[in-house]
PDB file of N, CA, C and O in Angstrom:
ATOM      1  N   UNK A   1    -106.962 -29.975   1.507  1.00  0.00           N
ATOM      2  CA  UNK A   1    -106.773 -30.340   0.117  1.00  0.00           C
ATOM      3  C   UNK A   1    -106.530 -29.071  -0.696  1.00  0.00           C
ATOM      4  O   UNK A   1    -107.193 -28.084  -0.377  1.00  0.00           O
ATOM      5  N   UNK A   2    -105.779 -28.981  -1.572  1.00  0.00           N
ATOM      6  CA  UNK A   2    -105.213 -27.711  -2.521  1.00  0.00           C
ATOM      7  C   UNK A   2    -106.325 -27.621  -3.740  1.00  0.00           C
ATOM      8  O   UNK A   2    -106.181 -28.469  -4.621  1.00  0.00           O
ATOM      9  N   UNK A   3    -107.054 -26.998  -3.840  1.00  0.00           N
ATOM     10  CA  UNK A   3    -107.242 -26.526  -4.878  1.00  0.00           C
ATOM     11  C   UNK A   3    -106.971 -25.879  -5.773  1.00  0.00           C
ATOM     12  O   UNK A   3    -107.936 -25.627  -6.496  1.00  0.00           O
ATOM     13  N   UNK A   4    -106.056 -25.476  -6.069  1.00  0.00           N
ATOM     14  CA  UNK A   4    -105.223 -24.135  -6.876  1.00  0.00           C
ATOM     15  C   UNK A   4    -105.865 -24.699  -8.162  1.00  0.00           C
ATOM     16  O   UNK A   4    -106.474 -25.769  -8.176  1.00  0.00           O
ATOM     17  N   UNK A   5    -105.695 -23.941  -9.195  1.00  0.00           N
ATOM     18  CA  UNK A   5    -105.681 -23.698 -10.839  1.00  0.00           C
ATOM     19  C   UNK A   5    -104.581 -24.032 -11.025  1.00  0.00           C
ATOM     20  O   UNK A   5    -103.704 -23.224 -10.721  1.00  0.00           O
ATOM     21  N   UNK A   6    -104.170 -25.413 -11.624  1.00  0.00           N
ATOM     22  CA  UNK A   6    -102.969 -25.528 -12.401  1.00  0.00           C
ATOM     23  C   UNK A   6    -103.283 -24.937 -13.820  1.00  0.00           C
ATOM     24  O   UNK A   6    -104.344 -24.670 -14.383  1.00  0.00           O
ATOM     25  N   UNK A   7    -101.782 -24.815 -14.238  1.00  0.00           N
ATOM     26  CA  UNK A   7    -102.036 -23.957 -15.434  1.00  0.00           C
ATOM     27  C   UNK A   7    -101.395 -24.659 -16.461  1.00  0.00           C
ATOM     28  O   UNK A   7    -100.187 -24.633 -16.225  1.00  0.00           O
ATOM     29  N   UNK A   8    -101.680 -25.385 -17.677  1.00  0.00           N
ATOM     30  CA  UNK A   8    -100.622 -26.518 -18.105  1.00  0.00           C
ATOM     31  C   UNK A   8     -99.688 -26.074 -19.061  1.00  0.00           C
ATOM     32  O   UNK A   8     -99.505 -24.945 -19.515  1.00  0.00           O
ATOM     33  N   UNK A   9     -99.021 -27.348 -19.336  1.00  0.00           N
ATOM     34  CA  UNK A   9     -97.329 -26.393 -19.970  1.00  0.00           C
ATOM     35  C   UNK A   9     -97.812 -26.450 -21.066  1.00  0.00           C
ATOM     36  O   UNK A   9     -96.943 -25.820 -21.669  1.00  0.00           O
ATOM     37  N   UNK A  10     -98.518 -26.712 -21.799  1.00  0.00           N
ATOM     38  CA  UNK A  10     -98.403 -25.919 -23.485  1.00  0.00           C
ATOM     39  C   UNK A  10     -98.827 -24.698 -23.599  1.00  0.00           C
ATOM     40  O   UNK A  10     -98.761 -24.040 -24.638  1.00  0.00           O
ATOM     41  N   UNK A  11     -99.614 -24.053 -21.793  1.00  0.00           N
ATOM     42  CA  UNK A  11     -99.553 -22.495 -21.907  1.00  0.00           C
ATOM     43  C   UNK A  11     -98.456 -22.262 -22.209  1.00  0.00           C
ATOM     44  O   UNK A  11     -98.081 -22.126 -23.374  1.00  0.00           O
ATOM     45  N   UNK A  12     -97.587 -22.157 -20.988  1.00  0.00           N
ATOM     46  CA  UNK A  12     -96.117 -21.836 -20.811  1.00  0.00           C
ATOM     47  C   UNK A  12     -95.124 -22.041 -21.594  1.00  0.00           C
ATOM     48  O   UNK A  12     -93.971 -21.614 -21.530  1.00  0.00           O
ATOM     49  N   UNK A  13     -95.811 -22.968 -22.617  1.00  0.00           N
ATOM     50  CA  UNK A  13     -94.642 -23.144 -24.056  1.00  0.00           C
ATOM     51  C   UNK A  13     -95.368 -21.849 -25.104  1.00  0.00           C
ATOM     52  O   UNK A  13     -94.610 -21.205 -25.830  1.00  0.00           O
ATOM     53  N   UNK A  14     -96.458 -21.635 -25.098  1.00  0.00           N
ATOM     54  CA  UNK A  14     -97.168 -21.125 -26.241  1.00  0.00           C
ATOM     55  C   UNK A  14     -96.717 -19.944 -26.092  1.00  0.00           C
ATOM     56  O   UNK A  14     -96.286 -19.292 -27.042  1.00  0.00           O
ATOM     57  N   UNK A  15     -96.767 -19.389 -24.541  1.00  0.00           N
ATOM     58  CA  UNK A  15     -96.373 -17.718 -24.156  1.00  0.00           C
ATOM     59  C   UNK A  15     -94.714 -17.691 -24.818  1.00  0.00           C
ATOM     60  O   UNK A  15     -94.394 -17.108 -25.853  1.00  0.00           O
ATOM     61  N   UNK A  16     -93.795 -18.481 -23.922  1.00  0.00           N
ATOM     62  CA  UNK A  16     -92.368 -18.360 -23.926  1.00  0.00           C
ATOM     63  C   UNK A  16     -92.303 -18.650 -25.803  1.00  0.00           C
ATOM     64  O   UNK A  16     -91.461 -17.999 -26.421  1.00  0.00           O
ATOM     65  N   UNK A  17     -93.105 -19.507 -26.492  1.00  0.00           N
ATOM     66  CA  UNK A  17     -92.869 -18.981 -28.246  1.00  0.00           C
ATOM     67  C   UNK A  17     -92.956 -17.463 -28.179  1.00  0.00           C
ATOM     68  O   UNK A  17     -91.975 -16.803 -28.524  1.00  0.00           O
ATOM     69  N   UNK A  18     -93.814 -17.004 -27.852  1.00  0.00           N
ATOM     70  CA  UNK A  18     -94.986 -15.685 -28.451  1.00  0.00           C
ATOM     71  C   UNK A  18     -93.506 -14.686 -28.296  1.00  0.00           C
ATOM     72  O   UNK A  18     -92.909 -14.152 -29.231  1.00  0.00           O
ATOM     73  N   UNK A  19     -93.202 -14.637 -27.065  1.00  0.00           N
ATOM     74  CA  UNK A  19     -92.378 -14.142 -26.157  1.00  0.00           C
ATOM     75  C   UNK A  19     -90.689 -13.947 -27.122  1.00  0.00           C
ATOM     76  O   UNK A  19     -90.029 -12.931 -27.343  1.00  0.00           O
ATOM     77  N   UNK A  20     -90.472 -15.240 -27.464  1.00  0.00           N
ATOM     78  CA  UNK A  20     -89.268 -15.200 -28.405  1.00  0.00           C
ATOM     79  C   UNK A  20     -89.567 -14.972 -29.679  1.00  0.00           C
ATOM     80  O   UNK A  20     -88.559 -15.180 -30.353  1.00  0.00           O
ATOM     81  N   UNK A  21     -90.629 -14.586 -30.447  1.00  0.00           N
ATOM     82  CA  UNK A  21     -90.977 -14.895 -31.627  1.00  0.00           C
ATOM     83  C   UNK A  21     -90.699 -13.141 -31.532  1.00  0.00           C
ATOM     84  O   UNK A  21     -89.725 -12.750 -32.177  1.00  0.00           O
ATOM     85  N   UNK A  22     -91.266 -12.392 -30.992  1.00  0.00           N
ATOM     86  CA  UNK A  22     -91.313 -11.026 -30.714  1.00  0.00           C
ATOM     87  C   UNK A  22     -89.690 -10.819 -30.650  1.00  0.00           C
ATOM     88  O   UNK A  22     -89.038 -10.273 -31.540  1.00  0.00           O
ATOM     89  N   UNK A  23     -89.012 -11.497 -29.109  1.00  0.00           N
ATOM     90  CA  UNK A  23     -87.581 -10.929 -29.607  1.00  0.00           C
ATOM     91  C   UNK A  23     -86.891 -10.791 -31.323  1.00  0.00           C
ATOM     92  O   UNK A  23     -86.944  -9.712 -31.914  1.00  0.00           O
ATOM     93  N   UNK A  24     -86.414 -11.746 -31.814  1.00  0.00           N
ATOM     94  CA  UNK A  24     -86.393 -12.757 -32.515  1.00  0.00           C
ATOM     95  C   UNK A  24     -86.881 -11.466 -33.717  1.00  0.00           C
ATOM     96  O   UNK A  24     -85.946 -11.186 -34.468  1.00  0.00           O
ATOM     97  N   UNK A  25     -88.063 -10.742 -33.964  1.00  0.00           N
ATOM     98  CA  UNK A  25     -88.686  -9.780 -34.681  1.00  0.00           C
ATOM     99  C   UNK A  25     -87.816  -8.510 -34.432  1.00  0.00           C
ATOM    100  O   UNK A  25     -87.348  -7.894 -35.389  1.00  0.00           O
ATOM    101  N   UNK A  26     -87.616  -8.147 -33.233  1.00  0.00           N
ATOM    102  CA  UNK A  26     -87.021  -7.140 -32.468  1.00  0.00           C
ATOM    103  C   UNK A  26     -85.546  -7.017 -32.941  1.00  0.00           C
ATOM    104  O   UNK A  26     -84.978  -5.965 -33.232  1.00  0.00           O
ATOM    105  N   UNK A  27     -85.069  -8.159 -32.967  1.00  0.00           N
ATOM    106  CA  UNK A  27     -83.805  -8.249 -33.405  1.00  0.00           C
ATOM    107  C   UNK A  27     -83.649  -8.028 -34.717  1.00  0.00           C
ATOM    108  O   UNK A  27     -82.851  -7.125 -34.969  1.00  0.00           O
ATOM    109  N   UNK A  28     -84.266  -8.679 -35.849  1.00  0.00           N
ATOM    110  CA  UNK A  28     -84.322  -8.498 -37.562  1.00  0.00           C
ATOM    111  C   UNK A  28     -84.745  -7.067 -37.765  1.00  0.00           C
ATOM    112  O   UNK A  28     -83.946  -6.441 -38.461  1.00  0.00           O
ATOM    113  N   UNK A  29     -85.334  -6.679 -37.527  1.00  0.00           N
ATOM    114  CA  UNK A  29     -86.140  -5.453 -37.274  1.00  0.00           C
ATOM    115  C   UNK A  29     -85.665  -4.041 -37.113  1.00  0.00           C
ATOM    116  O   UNK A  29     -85.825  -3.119 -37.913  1.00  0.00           O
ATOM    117  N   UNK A  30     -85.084  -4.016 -36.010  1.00  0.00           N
ATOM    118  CA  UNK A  30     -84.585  -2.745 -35.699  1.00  0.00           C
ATOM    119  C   UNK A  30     -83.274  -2.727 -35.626  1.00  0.00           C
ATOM    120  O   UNK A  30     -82.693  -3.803 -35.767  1.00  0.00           O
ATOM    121  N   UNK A  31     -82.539  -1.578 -35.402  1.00  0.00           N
ATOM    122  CA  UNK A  31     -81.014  -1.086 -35.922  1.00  0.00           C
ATOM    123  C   UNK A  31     -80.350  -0.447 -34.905  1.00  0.00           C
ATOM    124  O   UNK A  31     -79.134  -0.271 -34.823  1.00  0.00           O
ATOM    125  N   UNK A  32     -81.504   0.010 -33.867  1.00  0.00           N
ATOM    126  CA  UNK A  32     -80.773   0.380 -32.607  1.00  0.00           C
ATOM    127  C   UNK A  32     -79.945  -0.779 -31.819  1.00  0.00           C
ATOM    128  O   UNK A  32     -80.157  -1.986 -31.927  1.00  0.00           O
ATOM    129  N   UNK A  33     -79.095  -0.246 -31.117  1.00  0.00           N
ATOM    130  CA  UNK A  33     -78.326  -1.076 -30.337  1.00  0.00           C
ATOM    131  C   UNK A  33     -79.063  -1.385 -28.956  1.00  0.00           C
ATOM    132  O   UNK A  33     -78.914  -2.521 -28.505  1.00  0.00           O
ATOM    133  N   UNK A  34     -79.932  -0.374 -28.168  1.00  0.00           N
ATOM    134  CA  UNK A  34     -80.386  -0.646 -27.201  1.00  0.00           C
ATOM    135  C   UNK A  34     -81.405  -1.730 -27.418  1.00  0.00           C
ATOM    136  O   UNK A  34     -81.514  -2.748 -26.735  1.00  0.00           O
ATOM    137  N   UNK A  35     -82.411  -1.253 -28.840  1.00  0.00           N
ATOM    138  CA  UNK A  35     -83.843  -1.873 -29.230  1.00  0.00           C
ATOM    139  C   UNK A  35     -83.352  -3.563 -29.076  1.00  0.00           C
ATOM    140  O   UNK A  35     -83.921  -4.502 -28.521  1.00  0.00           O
ATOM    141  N   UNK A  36     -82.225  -3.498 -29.721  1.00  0.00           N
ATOM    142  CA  UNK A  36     -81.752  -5.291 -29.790  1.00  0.00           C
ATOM    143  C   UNK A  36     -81.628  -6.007 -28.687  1.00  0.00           C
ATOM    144  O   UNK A  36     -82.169  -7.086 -28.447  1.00  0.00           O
ATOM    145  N   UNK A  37     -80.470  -5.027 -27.610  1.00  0.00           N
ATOM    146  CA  UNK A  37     -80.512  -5.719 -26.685  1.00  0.00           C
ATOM    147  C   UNK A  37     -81.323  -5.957 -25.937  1.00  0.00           C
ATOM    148  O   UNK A  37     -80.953  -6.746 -25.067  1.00  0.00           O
ATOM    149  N   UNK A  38     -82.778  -5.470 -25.831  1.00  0.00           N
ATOM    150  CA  UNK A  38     -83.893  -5.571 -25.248  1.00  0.00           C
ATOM    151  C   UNK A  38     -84.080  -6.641 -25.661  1.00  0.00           C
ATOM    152  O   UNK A  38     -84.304  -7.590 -24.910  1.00  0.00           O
ATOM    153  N   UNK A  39     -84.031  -6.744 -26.972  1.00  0.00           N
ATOM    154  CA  UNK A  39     -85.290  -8.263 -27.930  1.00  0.00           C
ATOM    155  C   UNK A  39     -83.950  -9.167 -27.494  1.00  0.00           C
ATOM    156  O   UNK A  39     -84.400 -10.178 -26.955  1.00  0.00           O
ATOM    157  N   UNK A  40     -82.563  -9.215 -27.507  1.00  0.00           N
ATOM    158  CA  UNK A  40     -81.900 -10.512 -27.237  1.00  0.00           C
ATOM    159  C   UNK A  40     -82.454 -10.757 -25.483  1.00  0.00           C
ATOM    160  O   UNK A  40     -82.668 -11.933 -25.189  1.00  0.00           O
ATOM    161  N   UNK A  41     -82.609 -10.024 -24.704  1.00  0.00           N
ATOM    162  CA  UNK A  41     -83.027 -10.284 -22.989  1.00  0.00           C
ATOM    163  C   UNK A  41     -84.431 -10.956 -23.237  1.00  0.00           C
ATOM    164  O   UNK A  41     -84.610 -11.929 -22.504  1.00  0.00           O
ATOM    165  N   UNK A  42     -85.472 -10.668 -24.098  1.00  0.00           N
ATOM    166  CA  UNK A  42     -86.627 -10.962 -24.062  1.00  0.00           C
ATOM    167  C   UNK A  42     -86.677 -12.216 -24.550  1.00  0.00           C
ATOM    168  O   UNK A  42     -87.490 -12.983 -24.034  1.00  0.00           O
ATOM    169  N   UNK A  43     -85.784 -12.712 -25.693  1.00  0.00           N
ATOM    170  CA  UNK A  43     -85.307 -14.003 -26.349  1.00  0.00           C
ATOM    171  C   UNK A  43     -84.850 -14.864 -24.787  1.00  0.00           C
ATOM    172  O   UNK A  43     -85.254 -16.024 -24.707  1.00  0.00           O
ATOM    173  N   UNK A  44     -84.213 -14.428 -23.854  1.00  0.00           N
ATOM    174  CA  UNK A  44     -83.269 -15.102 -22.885  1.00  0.00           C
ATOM    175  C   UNK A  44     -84.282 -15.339 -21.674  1.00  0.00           C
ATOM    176  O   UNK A  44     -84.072 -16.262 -20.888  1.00  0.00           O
ATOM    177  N   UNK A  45     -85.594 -14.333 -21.507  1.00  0.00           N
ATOM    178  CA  UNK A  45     -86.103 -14.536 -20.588  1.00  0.00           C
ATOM    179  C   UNK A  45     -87.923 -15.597 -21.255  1.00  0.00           C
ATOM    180  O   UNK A  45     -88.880 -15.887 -20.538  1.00  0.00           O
ATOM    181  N   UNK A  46     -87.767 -15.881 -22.690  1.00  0.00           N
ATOM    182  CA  UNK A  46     -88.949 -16.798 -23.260  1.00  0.00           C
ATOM    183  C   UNK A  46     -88.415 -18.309 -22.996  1.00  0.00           C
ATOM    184  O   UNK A  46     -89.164 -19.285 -22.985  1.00  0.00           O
ATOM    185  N   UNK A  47     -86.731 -18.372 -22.742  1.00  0.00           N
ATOM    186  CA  UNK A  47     -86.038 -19.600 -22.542  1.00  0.00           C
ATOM    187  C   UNK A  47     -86.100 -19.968 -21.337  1.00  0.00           C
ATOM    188  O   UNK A  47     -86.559 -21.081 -21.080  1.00  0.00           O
ATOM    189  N   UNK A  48     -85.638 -19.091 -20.296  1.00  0.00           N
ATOM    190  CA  UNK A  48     -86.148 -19.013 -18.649  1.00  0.00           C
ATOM    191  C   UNK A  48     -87.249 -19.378 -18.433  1.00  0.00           C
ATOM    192  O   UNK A  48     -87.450 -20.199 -17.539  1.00  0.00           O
ATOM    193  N   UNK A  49     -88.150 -18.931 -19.101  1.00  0.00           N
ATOM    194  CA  UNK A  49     -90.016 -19.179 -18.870  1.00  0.00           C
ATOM    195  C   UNK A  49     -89.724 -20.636 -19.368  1.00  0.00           C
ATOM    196  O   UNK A  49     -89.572 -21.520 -18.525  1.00  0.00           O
ATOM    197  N   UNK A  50     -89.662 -20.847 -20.362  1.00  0.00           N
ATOM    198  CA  UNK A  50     -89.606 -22.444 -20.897  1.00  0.00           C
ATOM    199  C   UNK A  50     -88.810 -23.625 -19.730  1.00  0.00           C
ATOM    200  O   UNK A  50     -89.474 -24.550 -19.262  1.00  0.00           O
ATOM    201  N   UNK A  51     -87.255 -23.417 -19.347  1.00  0.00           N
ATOM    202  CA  UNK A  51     -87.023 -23.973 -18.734  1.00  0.00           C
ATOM    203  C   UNK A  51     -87.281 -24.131 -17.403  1.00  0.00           C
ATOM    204  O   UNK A  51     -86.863 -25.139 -16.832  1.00  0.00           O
ATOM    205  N   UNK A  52     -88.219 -22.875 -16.517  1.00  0.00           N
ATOM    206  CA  UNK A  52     -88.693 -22.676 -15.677  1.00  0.00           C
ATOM    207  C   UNK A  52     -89.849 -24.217 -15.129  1.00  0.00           C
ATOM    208  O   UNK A  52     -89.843 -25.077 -14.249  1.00  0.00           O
ATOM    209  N   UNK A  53     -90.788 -23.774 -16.411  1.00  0.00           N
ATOM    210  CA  UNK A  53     -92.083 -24.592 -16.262  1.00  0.00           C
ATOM    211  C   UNK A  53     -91.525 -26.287 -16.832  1.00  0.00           C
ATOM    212  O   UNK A  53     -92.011 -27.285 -16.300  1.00  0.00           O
ATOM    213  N   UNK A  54     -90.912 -26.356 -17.485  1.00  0.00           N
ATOM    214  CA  UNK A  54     -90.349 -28.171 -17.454  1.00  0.00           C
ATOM    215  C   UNK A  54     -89.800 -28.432 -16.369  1.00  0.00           C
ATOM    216  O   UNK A  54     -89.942 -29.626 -16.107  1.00  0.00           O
ATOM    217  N   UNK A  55     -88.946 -27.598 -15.214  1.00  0.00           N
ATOM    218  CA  UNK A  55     -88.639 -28.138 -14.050  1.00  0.00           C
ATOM    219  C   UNK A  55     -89.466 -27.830 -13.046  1.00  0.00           C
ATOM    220  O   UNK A  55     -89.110 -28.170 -11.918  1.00  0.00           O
ATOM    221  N   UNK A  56     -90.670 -27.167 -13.201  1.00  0.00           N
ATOM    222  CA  UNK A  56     -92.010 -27.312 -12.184  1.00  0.00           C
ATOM    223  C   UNK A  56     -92.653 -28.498 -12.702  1.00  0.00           C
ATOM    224  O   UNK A  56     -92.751 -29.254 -11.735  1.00  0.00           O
ATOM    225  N   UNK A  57     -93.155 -29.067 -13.753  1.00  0.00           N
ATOM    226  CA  UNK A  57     -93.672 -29.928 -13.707  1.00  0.00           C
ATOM    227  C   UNK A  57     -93.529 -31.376 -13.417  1.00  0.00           C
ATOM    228  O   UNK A  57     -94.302 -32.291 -13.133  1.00  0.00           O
ATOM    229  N   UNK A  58     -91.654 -31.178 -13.678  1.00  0.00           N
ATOM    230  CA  UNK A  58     -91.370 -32.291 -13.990  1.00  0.00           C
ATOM    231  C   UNK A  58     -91.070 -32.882 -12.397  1.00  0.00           C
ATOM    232  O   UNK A  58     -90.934 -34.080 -12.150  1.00  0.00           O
ATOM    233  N   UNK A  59     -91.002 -31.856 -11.443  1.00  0.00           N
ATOM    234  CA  UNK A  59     -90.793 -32.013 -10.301  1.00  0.00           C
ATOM    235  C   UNK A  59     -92.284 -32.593  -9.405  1.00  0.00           C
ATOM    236  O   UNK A  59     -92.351 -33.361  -8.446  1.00  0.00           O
ATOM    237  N   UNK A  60     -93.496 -31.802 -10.239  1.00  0.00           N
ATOM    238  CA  UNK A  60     -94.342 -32.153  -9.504  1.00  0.00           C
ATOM    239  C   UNK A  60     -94.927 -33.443 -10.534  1.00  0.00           C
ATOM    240  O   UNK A  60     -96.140 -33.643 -10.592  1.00  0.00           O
ATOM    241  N   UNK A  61     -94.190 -34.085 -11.142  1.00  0.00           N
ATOM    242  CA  UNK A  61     -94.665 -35.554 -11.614  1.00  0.00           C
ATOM    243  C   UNK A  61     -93.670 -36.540 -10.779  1.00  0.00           C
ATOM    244  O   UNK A  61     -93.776 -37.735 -11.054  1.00  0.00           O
ATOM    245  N   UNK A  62     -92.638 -36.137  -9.707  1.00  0.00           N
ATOM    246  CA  UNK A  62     -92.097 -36.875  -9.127  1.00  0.00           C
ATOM    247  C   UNK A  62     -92.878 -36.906  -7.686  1.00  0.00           C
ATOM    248  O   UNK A  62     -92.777 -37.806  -6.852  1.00  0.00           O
ATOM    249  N   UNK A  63     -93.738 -35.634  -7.568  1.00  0.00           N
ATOM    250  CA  UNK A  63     -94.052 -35.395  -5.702  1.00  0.00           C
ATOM    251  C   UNK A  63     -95.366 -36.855  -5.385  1.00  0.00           C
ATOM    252  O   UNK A  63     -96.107 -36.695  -4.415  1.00  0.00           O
ATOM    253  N   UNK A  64     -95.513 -37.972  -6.117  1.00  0.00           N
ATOM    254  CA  UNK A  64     -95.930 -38.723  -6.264  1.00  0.00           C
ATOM    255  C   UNK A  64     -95.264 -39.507  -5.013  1.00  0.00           C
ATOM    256  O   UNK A  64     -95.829 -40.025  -4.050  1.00  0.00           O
ATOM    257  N   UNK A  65     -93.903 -39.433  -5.325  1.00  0.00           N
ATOM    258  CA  UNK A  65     -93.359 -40.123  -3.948  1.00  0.00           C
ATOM    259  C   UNK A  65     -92.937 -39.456  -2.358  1.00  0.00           C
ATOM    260  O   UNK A  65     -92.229 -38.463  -2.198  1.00  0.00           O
ATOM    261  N   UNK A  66     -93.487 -40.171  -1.404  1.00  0.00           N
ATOM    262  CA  UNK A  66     -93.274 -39.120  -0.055  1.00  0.00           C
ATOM    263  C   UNK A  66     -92.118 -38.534   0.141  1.00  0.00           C
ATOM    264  O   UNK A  66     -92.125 -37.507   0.820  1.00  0.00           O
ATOM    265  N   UNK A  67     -90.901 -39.015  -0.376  1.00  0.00           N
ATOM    266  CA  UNK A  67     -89.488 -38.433  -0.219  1.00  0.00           C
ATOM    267  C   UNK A  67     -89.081 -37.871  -0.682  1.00  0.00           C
ATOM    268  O   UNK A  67     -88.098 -37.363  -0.142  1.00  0.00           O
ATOM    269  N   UNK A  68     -89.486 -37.350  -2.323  1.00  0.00           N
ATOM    270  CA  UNK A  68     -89.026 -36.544  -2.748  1.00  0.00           C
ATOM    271  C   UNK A  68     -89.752 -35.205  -2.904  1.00  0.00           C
ATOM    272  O   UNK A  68     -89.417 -34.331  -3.703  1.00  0.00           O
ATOM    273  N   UNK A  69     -91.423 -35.098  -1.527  1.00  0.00           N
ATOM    274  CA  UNK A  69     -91.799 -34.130  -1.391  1.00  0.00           C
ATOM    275  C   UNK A  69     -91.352 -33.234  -0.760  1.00  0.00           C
ATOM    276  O   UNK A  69     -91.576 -32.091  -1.159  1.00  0.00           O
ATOM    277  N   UNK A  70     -90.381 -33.494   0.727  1.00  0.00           N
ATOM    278  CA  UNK A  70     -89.407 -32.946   1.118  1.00  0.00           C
ATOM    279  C   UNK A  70     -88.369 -33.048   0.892  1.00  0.00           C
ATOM    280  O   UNK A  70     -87.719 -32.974   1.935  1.00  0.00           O
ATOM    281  N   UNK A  71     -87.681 -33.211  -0.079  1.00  0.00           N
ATOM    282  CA  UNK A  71     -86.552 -33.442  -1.255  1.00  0.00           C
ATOM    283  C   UNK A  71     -85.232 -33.950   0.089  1.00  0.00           C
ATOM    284  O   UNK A  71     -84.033 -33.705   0.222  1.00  0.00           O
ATOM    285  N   UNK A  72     -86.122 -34.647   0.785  1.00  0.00           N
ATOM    286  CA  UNK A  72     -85.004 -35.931   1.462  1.00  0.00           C
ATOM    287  C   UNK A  72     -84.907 -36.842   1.520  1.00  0.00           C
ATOM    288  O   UNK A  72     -85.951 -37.138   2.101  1.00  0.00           O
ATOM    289  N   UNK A  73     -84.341 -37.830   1.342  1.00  0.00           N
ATOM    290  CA  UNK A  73     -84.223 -39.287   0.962  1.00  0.00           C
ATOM    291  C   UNK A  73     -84.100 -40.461   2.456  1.00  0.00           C
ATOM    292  O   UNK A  73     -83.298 -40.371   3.386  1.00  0.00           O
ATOM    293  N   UNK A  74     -85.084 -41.411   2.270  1.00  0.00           N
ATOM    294  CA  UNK A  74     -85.643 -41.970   3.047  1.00  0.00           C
ATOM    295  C   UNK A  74     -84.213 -43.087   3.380  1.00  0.00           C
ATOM    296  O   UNK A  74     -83.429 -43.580   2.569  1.00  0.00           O
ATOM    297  N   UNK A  75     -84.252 -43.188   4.460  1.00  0.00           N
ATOM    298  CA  UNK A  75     -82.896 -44.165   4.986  1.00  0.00           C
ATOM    299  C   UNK A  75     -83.870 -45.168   5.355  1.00  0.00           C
ATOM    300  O   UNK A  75     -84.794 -45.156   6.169  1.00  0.00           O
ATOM    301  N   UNK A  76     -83.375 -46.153   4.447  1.00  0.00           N
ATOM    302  CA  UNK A  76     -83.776 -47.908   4.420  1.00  0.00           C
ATOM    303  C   UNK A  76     -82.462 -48.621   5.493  1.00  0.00           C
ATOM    304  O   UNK A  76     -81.239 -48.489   5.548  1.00  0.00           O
ATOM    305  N   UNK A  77     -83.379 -49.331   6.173  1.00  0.00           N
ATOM    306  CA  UNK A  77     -82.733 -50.300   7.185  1.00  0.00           C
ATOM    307  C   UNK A  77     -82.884 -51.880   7.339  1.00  0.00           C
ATOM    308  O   UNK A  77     -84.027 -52.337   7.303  1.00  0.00           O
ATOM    309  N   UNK A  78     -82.142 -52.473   7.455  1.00  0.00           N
ATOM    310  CA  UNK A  78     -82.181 -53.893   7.181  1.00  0.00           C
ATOM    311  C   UNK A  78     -83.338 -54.265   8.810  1.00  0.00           C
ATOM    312  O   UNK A  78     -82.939 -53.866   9.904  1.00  0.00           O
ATOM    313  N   UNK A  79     -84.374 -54.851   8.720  1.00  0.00           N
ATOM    314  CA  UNK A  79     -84.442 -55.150   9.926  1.00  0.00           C
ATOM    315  C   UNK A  79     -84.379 -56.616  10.407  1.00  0.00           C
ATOM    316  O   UNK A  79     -84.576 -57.643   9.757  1.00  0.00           O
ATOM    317  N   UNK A  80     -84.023 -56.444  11.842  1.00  0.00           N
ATOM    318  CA  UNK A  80     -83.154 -57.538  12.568  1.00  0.00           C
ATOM    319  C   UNK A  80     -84.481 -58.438  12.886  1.00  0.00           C
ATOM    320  O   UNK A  80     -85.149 -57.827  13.720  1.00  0.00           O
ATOM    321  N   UNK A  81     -85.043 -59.557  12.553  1.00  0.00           N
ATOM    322  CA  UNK A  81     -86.104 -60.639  13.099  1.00  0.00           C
ATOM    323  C   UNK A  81     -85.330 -61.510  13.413  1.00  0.00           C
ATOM    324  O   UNK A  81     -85.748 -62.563  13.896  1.00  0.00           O
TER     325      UNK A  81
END
């Protein structure tokens, strides 16, 4: 049986805000060209984190079914009585 620590997604939403809220600052903020492009990557990687954790969860609200735990699909057969 797994015990792990799940970790739930309004962490992973709260960080990936924190995360873009900072780019997002980074960008209004400063005047360098490098400083920005840092805060636009950090903006791109709070969206990654976000879309990351909606397709972990949303995957493990499907592993409910046996077939799509090994993401192969069960071949149904008519049987002959």
């Amino acid at each position: 049986m797994n015990m792990a620590p799940v970790v739930p997604l309004l962490w992973y939403q709260i960080l990936a805000a924190i995360l873009f809220t900072i780019g997002v600052v980074g960008v209004l903020v400063r005047r360098s060209a490098l400083v920005i492009f840092m805060s636009i990557e950090l903006m791109l990687n709070a969206v990654n984190l976000s879309l990351l954790a909606f397709s972990r969860f949303r995957s493990a609200s499907r592993s409910s079914c046996p077939s799509s735990a090994t993401g192969k699909r069960r071949a149904w057969t008519k049987s002959t009585s």
